[in-house]
C-alpha positions in Angstrom: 18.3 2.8 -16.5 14.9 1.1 -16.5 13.1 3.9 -14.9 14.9 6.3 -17.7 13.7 4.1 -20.4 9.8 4.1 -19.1 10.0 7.7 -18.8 11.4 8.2 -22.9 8.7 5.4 -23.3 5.8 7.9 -21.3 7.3 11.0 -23.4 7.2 9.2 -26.9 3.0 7.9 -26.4 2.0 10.5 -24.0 1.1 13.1 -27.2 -1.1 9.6 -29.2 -3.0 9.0 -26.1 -3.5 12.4 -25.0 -5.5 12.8 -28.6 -7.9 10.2 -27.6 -9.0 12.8 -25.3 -11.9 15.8 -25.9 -10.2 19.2 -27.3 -9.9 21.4 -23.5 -8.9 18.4 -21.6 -5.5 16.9 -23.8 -3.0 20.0 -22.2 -3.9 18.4 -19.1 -3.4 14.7 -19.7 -0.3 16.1 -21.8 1.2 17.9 -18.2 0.3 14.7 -16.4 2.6 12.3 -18.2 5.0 14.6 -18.8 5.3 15.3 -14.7 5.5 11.5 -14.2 8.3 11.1 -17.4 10.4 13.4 -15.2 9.8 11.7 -12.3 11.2 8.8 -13.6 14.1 10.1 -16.2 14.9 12.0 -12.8 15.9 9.2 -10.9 18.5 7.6 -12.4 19.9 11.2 -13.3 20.3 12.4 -9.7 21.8 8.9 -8.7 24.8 9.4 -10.9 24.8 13.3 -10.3 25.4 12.3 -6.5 27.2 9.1 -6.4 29.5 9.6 -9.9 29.3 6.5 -11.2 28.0 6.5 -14.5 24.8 4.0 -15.6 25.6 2.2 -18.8 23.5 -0.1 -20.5 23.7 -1.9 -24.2 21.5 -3.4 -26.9 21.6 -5.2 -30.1 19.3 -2.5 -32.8 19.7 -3.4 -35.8 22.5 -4.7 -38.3 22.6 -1.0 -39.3 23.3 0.5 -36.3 24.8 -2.2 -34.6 25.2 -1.9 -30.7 23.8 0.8 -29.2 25.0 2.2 -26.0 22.8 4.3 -23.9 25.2 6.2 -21.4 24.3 8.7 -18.3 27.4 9.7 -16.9 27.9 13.3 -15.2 27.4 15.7 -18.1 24.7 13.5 -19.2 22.7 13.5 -15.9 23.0 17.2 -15.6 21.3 17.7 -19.0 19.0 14.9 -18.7 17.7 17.2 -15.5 17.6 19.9 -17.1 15.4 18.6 -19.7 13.3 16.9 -17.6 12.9 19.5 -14.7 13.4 22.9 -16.1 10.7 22.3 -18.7 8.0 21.3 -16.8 6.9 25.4 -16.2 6.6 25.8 -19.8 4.5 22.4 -20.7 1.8 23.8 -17.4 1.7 27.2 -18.7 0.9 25.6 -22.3 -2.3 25.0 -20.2 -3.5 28.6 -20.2 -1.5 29.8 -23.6 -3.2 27.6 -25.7 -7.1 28.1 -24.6 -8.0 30.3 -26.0 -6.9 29.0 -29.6 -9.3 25.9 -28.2 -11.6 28.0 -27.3 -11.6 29.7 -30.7 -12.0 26.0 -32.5 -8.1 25.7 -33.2 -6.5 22.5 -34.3 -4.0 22.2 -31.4 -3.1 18.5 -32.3 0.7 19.5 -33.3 1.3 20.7 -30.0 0.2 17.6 -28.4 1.9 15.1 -30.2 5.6 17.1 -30.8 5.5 18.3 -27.7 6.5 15.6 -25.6 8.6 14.0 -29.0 10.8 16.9 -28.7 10.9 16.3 -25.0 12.1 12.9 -25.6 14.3 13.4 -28.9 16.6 16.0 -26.1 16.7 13.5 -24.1 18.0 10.6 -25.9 20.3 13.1 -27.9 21.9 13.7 -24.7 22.4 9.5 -23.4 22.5 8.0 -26.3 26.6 7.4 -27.4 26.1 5.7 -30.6 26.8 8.5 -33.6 24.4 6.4 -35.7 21.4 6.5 -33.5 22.6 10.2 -31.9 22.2 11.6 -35.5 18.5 10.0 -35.8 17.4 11.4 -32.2 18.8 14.7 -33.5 16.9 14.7 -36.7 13.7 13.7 -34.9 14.6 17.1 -32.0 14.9 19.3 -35.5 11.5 18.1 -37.5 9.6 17.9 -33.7 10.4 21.4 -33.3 10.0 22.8 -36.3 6.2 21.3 -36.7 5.5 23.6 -33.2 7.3 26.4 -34.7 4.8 26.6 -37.6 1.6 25.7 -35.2 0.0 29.2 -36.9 0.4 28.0 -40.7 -1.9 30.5 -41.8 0.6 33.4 -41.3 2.8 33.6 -43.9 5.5 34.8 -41.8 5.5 32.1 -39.3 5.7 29.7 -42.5 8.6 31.4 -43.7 10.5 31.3 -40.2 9.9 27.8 -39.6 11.2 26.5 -43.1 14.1 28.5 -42.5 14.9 27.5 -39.3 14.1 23.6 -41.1 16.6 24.8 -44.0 19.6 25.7 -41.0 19.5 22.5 -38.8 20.0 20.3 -42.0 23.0 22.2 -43.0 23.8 21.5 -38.8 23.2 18.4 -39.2 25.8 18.2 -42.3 28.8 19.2 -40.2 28.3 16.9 -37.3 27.8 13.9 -39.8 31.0 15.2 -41.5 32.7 15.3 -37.8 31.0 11.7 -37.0 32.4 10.1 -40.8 35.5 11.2 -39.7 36.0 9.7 -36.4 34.3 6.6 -37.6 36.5 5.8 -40.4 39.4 6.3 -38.4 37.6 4.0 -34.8 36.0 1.1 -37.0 32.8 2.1 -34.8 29.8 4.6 -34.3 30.7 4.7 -30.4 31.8 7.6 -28.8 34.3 5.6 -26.3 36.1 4.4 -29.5 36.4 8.2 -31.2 37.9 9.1 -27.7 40.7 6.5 -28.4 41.4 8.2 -31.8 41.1 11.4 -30.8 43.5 11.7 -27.8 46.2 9.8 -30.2 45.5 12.4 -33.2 46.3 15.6 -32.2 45.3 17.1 -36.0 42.5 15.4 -36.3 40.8 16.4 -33.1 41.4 19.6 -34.0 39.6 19.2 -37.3 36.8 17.1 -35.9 36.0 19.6 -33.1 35.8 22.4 -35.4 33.3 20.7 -37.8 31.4 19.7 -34.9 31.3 23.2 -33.4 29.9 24.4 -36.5 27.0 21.8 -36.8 26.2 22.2 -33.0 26.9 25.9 -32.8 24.3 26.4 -36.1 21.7 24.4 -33.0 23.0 26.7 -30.5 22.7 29.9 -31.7 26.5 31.0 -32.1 27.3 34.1 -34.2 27.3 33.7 -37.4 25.6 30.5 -37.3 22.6 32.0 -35.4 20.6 33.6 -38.6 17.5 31.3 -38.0 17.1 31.9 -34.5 15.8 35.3 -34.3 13.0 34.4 -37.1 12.2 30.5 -35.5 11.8 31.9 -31.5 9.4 34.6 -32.1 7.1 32.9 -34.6 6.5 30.0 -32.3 3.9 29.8 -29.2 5.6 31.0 -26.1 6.1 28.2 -24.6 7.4 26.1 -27.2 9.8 29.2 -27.3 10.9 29.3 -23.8 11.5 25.4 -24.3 13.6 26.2 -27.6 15.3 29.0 -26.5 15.9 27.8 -22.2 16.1 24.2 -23.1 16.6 23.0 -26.8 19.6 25.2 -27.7 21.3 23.9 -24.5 21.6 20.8 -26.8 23.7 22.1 -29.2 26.4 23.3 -25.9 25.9 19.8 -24.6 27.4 18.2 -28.1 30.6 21.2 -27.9 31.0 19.8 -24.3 30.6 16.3 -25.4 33.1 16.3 -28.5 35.3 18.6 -25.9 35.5 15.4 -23.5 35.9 12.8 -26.3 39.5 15.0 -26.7 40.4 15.2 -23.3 43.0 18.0 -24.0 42.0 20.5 -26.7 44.5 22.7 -28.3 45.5 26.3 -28.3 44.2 26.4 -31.3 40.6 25.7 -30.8 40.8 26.9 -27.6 41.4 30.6 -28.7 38.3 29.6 -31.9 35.9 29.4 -29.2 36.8 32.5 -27.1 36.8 34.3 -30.0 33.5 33.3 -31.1 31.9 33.3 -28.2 33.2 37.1 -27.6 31.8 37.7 -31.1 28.3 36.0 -29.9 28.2 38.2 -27.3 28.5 41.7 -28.6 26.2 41.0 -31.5 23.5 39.4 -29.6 22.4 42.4 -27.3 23.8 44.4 -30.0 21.0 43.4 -32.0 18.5 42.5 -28.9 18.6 46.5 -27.9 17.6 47.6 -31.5 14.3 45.3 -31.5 10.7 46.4 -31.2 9.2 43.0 -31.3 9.6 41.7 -27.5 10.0 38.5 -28.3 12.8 38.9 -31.4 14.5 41.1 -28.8 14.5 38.3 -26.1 15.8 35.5 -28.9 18.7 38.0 -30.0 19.4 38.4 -25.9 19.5 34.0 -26.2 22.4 34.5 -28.7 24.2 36.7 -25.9 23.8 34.3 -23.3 25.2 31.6 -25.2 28.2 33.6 -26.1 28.5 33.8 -21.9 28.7 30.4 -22.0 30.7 30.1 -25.0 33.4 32.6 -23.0 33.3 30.3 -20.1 33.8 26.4 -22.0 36.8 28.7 -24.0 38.2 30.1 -20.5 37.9 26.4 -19.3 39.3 25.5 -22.8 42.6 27.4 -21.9 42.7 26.5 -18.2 43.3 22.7 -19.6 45.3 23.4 -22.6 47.5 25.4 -20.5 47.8 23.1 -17.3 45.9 25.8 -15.0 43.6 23.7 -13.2 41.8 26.9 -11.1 41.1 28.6 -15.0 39.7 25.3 -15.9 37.5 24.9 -12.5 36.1 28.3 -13.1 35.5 28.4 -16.3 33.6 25.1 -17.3 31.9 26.1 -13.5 30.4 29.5 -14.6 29.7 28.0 -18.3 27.2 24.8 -16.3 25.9 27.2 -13.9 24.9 30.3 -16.9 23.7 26.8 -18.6 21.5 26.1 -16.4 20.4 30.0 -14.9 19.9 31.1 -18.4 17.5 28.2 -18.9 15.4 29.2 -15.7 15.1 33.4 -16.5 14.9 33.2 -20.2 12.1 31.0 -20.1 10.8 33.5 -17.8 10.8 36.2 -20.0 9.6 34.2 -22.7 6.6 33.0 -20.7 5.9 36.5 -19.9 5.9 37.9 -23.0 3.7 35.1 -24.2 1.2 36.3 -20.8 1.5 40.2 -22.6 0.9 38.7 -26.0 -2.7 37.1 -24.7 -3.8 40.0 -23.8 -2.8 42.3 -26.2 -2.4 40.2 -29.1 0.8 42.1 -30.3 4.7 41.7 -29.6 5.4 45.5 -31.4 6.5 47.2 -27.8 5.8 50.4 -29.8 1.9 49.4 -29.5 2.2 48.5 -25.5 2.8 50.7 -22.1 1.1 50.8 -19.0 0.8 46.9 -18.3 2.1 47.2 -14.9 -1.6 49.3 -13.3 -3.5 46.1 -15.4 -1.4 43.6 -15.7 0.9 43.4 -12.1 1.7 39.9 -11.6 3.3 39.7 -14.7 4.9 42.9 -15.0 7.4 42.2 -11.8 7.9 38.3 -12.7 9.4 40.1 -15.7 11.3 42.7 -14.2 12.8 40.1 -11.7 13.7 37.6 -14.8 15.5 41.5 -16.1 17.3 41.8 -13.3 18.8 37.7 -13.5 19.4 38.0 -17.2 21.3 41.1 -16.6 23.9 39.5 -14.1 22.3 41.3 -11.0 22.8 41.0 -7.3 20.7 38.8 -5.6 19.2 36.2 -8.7 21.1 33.8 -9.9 22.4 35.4 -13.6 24.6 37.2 -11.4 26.8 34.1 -10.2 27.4 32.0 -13.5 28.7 35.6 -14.8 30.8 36.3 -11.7 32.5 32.9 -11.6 33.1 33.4 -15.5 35.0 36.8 -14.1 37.1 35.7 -12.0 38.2 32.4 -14.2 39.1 35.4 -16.6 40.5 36.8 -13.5 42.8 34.1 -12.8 43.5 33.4 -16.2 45.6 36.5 -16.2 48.3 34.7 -14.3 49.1 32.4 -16.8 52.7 34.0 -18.0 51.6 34.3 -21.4 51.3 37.6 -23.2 48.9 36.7 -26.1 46.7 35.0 -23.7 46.8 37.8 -21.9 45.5 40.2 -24.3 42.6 37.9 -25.1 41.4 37.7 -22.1 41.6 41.3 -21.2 39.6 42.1 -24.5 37.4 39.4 -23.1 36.8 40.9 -19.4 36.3 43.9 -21.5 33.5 42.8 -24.0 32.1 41.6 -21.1 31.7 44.4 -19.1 30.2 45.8 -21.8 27.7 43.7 -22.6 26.8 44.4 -19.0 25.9 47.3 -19.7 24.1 47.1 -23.0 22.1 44.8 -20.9 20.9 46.9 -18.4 20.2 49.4 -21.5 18.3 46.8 -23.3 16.0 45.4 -20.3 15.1 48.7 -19.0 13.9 49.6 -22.1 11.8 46.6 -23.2 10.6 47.3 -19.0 9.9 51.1 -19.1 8.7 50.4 -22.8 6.1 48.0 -22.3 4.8 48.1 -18.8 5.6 51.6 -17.6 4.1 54.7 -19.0 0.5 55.1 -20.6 -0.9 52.8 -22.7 0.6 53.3 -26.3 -2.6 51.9 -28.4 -5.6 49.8 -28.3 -3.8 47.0 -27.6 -2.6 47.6 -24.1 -5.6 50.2 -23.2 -8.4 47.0 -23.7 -6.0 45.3 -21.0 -8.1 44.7 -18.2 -6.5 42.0 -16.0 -4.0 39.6 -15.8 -3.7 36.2 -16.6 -5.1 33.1 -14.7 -3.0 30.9 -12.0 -1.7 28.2 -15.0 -0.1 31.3 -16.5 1.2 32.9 -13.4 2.2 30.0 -11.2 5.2 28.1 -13.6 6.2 31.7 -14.5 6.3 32.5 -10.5 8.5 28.9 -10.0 11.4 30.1 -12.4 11.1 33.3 -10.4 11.6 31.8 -6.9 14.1 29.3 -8.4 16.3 31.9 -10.1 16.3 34.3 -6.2 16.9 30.6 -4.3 19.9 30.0 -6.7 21.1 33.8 -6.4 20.9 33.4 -2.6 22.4 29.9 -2.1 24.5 28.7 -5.0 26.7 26.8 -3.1 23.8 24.1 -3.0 24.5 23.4 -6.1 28.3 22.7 -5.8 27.8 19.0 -4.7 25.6 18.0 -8.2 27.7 20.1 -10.7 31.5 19.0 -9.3 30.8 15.5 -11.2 30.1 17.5 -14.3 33.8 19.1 -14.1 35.4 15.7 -13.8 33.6 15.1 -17.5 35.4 18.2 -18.8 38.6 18.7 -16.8 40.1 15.1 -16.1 41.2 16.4 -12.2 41.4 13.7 -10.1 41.4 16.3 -6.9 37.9 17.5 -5.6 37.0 20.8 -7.3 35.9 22.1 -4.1 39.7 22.4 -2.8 39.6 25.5 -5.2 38.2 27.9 -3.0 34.2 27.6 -4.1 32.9 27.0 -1.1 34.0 30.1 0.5 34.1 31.9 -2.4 29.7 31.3 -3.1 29.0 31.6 0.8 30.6 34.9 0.6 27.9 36.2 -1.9 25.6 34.1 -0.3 26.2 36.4 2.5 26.3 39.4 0.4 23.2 39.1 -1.4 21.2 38.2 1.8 22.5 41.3 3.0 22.0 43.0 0.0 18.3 41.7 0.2 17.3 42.7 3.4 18.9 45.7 3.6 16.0 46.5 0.2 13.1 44.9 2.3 14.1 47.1 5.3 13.9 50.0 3.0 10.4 49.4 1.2 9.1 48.0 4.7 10.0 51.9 6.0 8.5 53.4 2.7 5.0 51.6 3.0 4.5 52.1 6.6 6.1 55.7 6.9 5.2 57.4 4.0 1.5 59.0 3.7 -1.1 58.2 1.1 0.2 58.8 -2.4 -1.8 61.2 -4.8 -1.8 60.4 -8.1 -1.8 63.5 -10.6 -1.0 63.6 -14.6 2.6 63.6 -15.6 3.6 67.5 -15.7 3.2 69.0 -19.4 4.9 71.8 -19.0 1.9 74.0 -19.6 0.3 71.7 -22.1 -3.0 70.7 -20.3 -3.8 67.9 -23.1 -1.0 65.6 -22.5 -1.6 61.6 -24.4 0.5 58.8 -25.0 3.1 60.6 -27.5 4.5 62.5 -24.9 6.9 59.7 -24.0 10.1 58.0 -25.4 8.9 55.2 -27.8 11.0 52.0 -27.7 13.5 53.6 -30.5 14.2 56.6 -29.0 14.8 55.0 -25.4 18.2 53.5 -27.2 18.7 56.0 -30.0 21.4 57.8 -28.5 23.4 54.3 -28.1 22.9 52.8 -31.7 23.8 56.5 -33.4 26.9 55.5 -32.5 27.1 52.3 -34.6 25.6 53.2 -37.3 27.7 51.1 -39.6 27.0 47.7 -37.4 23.1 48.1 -38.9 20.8 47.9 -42.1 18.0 50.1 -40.5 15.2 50.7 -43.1 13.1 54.0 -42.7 9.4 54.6 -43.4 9.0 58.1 -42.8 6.0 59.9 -44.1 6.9 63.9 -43.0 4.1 66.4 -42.3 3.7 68.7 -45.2 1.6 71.6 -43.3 1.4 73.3 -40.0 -1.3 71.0 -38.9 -1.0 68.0 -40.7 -3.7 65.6 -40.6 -1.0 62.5 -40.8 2.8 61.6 -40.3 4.7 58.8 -39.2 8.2 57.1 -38.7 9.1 53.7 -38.3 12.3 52.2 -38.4 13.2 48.8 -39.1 16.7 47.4 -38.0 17.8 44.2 -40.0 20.7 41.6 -39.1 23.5 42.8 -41.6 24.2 39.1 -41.4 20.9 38.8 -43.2 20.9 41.7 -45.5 24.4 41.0 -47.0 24.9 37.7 -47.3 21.8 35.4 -46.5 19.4 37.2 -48.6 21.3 37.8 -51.6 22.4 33.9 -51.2 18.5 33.1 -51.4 18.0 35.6 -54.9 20.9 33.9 -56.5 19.1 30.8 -55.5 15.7 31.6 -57.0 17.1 33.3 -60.0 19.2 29.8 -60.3 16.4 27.6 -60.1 13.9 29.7 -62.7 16.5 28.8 -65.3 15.1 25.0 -64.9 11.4 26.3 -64.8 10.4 25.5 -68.3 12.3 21.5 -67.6 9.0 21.4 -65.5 6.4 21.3 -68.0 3.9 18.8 -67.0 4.0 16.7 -70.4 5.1 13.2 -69.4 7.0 12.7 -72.9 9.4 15.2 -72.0 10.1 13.5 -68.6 10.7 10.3 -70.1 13.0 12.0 -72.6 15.2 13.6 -69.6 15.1 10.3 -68.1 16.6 8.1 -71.0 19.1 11.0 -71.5 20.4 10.5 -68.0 20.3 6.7 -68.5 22.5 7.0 -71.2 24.8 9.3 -69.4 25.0 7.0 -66.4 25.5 4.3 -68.5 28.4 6.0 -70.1 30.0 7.4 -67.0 30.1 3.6 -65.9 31.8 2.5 -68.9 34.9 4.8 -68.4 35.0 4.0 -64.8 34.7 0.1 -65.2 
């Protein structure tokens, strides 16, 4: 636990003494400590992930928090990695994202200091099993990231998304207290051990408890229709902070569902079926949403909300498996849920670090403005078609096997002899396979759109290169880590059976369900799979003769340009024609008026109805509200001292009835 606590310690002054530092060099002494703080929050993390024996250790705080128990057990130590690992791609590519806003004379001192303070908020929000403290380490997680959010305060948009976001995780942070008041009142204590006693005992109450909770760490997570601020928050902040946020960050809000899920041992039908149902929900209206974006990056955050409805679908698979005494539905469920945890962390921050390498260059997200990036900008057009591929549960990367493990939980889940269960999950396996479709739909379009093609605008026609080796060489590492896990998953069996013990209370070995040979089968297959491909583009590069490279056919029109190709909205307009009603789209459509008009245009933009209907006219009624109080706010001091002695009186009143 020592080590652990140095390495918070390195996290917490690495940002103050990185500032001491001249402007180009602090990213670099900013990577350095944060390489040795994983080192050493590592250590203890993999100890307890291979021996299962939690580390526990205790100290005195303060007479208002009392005791405070830092605890690393199994699902602790897997997120504690995951924090401390996973990110380390996105804090080195921060080397090359953020120089040239150095270079241009940009204040980049929020990076540096809430940076690695986010970094270390996760991870005490993750060990720490005091509610007292866990709701401070939270709080500090929420401002931390919100001050990167708004690193570009002089866009008025990025302002906007970064208050809202700041606006949603205090009303998150509302529910979990109300969860926390709960237990506490009813345990005597702020320690989690002591709401597991209560909880087990009150069947009612845990049901109660879990819901608020699931609500405050679902609003974190990104759950539909808690997930309003996280399509605004993700693209307005830098890319890597996003691919933090969005891999990483989120992942906190599924590690305090898994932690409240643990506290009750045995959830209910009940709250089994809520988070099934949500989580199907989540994942329709994610990629639902992601396909209809033109702004890379929004699409990519409304794809985050998808995956965490995959996971979402496997803790509620899991969910059942225990409520209904079905230990292989358990297994397989909270199995593919941990491993789409942590694959979703490894290829969305992929994607996110690549459109962050497309916006240097072209200084745009609107995919409508881009095309042709793959003859200038190669690296990173196939690092993001391989992170397409994973996010889209392919053969051989590793999105492939959290999803598949997820199926066949479903699967199995089918043999439980109950009819209503039943129909859930088929509805399930069906929403599933759907979403597999829409995202094959979605990632070949934001592909074809933005690489393939000719070059749209000015934006991707100035492209001359691609970016340096500190941009290339994390995004390459989540590459090669997401094919190693494709190709050998059952690696990772060993580390992530102690995590199952947290959430399904088996006292047998998880492995005695099959797993083994179950992953070395598509371990198998996908090397197959794999070289069967190389053999093939091996034969087409040393058989086939030199390529000639002519203009795309015009069918007699010898002037062809960049408007004779599908633009991101037509790629997917036959699919979204056919929900018309599931979308506020917004038309700017100027028509041309002659037979050769000098100007016309169309642009469509697709809002969240979520948005349109409810959380917009929710912030009117709140501004017409407050203009009613406008005049109260008159800057003569009189008048403040006369509403002040009218509220005197009135308190002094109300405590004369009460007394």
């Amino acid at each position: 636990m020592n080590y652990y606590l140095l390495g918070i310690l390195i996290l917490f002054l690495s940002g103050f003494i990185s500032l001491i530092f001249k402007n180009e060099y602090r990213t670099k002494i900013l990577s350095f400590f944060c390489v040795v703080s994983s080192i050493f929050c590592s250590i203890p993390a993999i100890k307890v992930l291979f021996e299962k024996n939690p580390i526990t250790t205790e100290f005195y705080f303060n007479p208002l928090f009392g005791n405070v128990i830092l605890n690393i057990d199994n699902l602790s130590a897997f997120f504690i990695l995951l924090i401390s690992l996973i990110s380390l791609p996105s804090i080195i590519y921060s080397n090359g994202y953020l120089k040239p806003y150095i270079e241009k004379g940009k204040n980049i001192s929020t990076q540096i200091v809430f940076l690695p303070l986010l970094l270390a908020s996760m991870l005490l929000v993750v060990s720490v099993s005091n509610a007292f403290m866990f709701l401070v380490c939270w709080e500090i997680m929420s401002l931390s990231s919100f001050f990167l959010v708004v690193f570009e305060t002089e866009k008025k948009e990025i302002l906007k998304a970064g208050i809202k976001y700041l606006v949603f995780m205090h009303v998150s942070i509302l529910f979990i207290i109300f969860a926390f008041v709960l237990c506490s009142l009813n345990a005597n204590s702020y320690n989690f051990s002591d709401f597991a006693s209560v909880l087990v005992q009150n069947k009612e109450m845990a049901n109660i408890v879990f819901i608020l909770a699931f609500i405050g760490f679902g609003l974190k997570a990104g759950f539909v229709p808690f997930h309003n601020w996280l399509p605004d928050a993700h693209p307005a902040a830098p890319s890597h902070v996003s691919a933090i946020m969005s891999g990483i960050m989120i992942k906190t809000g599924i590690y305090g569902i898994l932690r409240i899920l643990s506290l009750i041992k045995y959830p209910s039908l009940t709250i089994s079926y809520f988070v099934l149902l949500i989580a199907l929900v989540s994942v329709l209206y994610g990629l639902l949403y992601a396909i209809s974006q033109r702004d890379l990056k929004k699409l990519l955050a409304y794809s985050s909300i998808e995956n965490i409805g995959i996971i979402g679908l496997g803790i509620g698979v899991g969910m059942l498996g225990v409520a209904y005494s079905n230990n292989i539905v358990a297994v397989f469920g909270f199995m593919g849920s941990i491993f789409h945890i942590l694959n979703h962390s490894i290829f969305k921050q992929l994607l996110f670090l690549s459109a962050g390498s497309v916006y240097i260059k072209t200084h745009t997200r609107d995919m409508e403005l881009l095309g042709g990036l793959i003859k200038t900008m190669p690296k990173t057009s196939i690092l993001f078609i391989v992170a397409s591929v994973a996010i889209c549960g392919l053969p051989p990367l590793n999105g492939f096997i959290s999803e598949f493990l997820i199926y066949f939980g479903m699967l199995k889940g089918l043999e439980i002899n109950n009819f209503f269960e039943m129909v859930v999950i088929l509805f399930s396996v069906a929403g599933l396979s759907l979403v597999g479709t829409m995202a094959i739909l979605c990632f070949s379009k934001a592909t074809s759109i933005v690489f393939l093609g000719l070059p749209r605008s000015e934006n991707s026609l100035k492209v001359e290169s691609d970016n340096g080796k500190t941009i290339i060489l994390p995004m390459l590492f989540l590459a090669l880590a997401s094919l190693v896990i494709g190709l050998y998953p059952q690696a990772l069996l060993n580390i992530l059976s102690g995590v199952m013990l947290v959430l399904t209370n088996l006292d047998t070995n998880i492995l005695d369900f099959g797993f083994v040979s179950l992953l070395q089968n598509i371990s198998l297959i996908s090397f197959g799979f794999l070289t069967f491909l190389s053999v093939l583009i091996f034969i087409k590069l040393k058989l086939s003769k030199k390529v000639s490279v002519h203009n795309t056919w015009g069918c007699g029109y010898n002037k062809p340009n960049n408007h004779m190709q599908y633009s991101a909205s037509s790629y997917i307009n036959p699919f979204t024609s056919m929900l018309k009603p599931l979308f506020k789209n917004i038309f700017d459509i100027e028509k041309p008026k002659h037979l050769f008009p000098k100007s016309a245009h169309f642009n469509l933009q697709v809002n969240d109805i979520e948005e349109a209907y409810f959380i917009n006219p929710l912030v009117k009624f709140d501004e017409w509200f407050l203009a009613k109080f406008e005049t109260m706010q008159s800057g003569n001091i009189q008048s403040y001292i006369k509403y002040g002695l009218i509220f005197l009186i009135l308190i002094i009143i109300g405590s004369l009835f009460i007394g």
